[in-house]
C-alpha atoms as one frame of an Amber mdcrd trajectory, in Angstrom:
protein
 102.531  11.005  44.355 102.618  11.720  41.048 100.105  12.831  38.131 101.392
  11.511  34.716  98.329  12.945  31.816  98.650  11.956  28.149  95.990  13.631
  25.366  96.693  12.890  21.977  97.448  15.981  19.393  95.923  14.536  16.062
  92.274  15.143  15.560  91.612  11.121  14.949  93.554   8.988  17.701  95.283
   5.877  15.566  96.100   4.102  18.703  94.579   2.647  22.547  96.524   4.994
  25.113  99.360   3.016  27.219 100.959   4.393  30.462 103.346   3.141  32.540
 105.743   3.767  35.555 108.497   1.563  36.682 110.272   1.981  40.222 114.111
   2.472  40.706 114.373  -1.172  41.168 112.710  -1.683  37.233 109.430  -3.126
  38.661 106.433  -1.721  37.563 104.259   0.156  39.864 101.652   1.890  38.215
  99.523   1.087  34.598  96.500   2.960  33.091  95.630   1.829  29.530  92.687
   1.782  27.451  91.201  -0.826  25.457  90.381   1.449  22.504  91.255   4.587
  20.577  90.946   7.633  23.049  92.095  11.158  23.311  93.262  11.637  26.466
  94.595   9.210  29.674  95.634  10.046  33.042  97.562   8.385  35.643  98.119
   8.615  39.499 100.802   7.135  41.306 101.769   6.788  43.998 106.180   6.631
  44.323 107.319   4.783  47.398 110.986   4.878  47.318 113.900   6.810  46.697
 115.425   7.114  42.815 114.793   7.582  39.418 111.292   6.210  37.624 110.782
   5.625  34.449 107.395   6.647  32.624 106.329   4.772  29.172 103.939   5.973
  27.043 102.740   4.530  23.727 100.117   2.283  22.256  98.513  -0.818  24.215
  98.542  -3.204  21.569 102.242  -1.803  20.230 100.797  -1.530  16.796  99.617
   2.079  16.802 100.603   5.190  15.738 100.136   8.914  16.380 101.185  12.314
  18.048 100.663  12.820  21.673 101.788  15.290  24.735 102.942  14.429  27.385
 102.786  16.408  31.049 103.736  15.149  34.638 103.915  17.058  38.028 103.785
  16.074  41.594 101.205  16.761  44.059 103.969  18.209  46.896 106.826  20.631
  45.630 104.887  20.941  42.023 107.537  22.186  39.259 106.473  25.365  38.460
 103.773  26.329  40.915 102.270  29.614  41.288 101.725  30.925  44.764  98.494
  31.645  45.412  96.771  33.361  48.684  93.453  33.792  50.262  91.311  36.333
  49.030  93.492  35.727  45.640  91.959  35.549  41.931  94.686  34.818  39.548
  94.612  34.322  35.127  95.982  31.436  34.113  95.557  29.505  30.595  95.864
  26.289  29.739  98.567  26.283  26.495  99.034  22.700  25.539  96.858  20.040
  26.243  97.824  17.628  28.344  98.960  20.476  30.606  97.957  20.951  34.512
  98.874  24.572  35.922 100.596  24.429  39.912  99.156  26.523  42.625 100.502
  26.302  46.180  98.661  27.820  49.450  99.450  27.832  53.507  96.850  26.317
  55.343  95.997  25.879  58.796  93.975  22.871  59.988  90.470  23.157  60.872
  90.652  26.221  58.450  88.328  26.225  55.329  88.903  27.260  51.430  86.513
  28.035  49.052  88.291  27.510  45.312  86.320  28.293  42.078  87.632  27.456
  38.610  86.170  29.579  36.000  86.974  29.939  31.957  87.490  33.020  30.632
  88.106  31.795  27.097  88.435  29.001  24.885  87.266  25.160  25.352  89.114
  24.724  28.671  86.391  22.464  31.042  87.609  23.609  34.398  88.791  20.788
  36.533  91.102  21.218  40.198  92.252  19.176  42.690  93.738  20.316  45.772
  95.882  18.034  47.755  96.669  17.712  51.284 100.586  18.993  52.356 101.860
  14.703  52.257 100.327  14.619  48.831  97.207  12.671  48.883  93.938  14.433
  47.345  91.486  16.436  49.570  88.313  17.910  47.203  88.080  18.451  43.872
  85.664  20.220  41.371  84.720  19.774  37.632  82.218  21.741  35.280  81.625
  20.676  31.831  80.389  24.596  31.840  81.951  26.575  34.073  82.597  27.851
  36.667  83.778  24.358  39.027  83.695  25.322  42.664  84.280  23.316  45.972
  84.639  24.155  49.769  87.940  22.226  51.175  87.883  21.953  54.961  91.729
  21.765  55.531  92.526  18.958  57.963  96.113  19.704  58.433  98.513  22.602
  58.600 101.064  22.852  55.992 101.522  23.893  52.302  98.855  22.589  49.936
  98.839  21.689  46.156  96.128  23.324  43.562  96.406  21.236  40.087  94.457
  23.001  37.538  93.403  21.677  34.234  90.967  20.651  31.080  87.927  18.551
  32.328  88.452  16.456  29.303  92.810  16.969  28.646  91.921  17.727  25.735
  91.303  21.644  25.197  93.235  24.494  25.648  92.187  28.237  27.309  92.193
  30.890  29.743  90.741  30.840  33.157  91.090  32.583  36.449  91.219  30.802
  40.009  89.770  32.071  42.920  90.615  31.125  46.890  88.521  32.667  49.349
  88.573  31.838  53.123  85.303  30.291  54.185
């Protein structure tokens, strides 16, 4: 599974968000759009086969215009990810908006994790998700404020995803996360 985010980067969006991925065969398998001008999109999918996918972004309608980011990851094997153990609290910031930060963890089924998002600085609305070792989503937590905080009761053993972000995609800042056996 994949998490493909798009925020625009001008002040005044001049077009309706478009997303799209297409499987190795061409086909397309996943679509988020909006039916108006918006600053920020996100899109899960989930990739069945082997290959090479092809993500689209751009306007709905094909008439707009404007600058956007773009930022994907995967919720097993994240690029990038930061390891992060019990009894951890680590800084991180949030750079460039669309941007989600990777955190990885070894859990044991049964086990429980307590994770807290809080900002430190800037605009940055914390918002995690923590995903299972096959990928699928387990808990999440979101604060317009902060801190966001969540108890996960692990329900299998095996390495599992943090994806940190903005609440909204669209603001940058620091923040430190925080897992703590329960």
């Amino acid at each position: 599974m994949v998490i493909a985010r798009m925020g625009l980067t001008a002040a005044s969006p001049q077009f309706s968000s478009k997303l799209r991925i297409f499987g190795p065969d061409g086909g397309q398998i996943c679509l988020a759009q909006s039916n108006g001008y918006v600053n920020f999109m996100e899109l899960v999918c989930s990739l069945n086969a082997s290959g090479i996918y092809t993500l689209i972004a751009g306007d709905h309608f094909g008439s707009g215009q404007g600058a956007y980011a773009i930022h994907l990851q995967r919720t097993t094997s994240p690029a990038n990810a930061t390891p992060i153990n019990l009894g951890d609290s680590l800084t991180g910031v949030i750079a460039n908006i669309p941007e989600l930060d990777a955190y990885t963890f070894s859990g044991i089924a049964g086990n429980q994790a307590k994770v807290t998002m809080t900002r430190t600085s800037g605009g940055v609305g914390p918002k995690f998700r923590v995903f299972r070792p096959n990928g699928t989503e387990l808990c999440k937590a979101e604060a317009i404020g902060s801190p966001a905080q969540t108890v996960c009761i692990l329900d299998a053993t095996g390495t599992y995803v943090i994806l940190a972000g903005d609440l909204g995609g669209t603001a940058t800042g620091h923040y430190t996360l925080t897992l703590q056996a329960f």
